[in-house]
N, C-alpha and C positions, 0 to 999 in steps of 0.2 A: 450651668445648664443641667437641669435635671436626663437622670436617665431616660431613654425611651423603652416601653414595656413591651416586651415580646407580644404579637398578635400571632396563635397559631389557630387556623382553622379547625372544624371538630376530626375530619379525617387525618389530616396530619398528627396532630393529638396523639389519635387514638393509634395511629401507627407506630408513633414513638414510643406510648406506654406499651405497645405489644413488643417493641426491640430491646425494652428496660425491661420487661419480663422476659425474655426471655435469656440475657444476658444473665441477666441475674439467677434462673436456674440451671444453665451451663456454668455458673462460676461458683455458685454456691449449694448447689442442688435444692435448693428452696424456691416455692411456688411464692410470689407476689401477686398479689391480688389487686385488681381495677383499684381501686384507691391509693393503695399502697403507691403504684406506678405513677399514677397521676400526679401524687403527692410528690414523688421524687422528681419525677417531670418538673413541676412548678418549680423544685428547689432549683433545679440546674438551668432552667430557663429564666429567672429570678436572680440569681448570686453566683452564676458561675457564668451566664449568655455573654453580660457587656462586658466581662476580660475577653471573649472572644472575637466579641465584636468590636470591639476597640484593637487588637492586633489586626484585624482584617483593614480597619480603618487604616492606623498606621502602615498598613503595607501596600494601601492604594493612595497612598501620598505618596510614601516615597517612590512607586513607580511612575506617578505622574510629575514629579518633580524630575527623575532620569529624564523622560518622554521630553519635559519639557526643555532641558538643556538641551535637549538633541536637536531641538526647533534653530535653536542658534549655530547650530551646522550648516543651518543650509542659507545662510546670510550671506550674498555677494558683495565681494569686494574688488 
């Protein structure tokens, strides 16, 4: 199964490249400029997203997988 491609709308976007700039001149004291941001934006939402999104996946299995044993609790006998 091929990956699925992040879809970020333009306001989201552009809120994230303002959080990566600004991360980035509190950590570095260097200004990142709209491309620069975006740029990095696409790296991490590109090659770094679906590791994240894949632990999220695996972590709402195995809660529905608990959930689901707990179904067999309530079986009369």
């Amino acid at each position: 199964m091929a990956a699925k491609k992040f879809i970020l709308n333009k306001e989201t976007r552009d809120e994230m490249a303002g959080l990566i700039q600004k991360y980035y001149f509190e950590e570095r004291g260097e200004e990142l400029g709209d491309l620069g941001a975006m740029m990095l934006l696409d790296f991490i939402t590109e090659k770094l997203g679906p590791h994240f999104y894949n632990l999220g996946v695996q972590d709402s299995y195995q809660y529905l997988s608990e959930k689901m044993e707990d179904l067999f609790d309530l079986q009369k006998y």
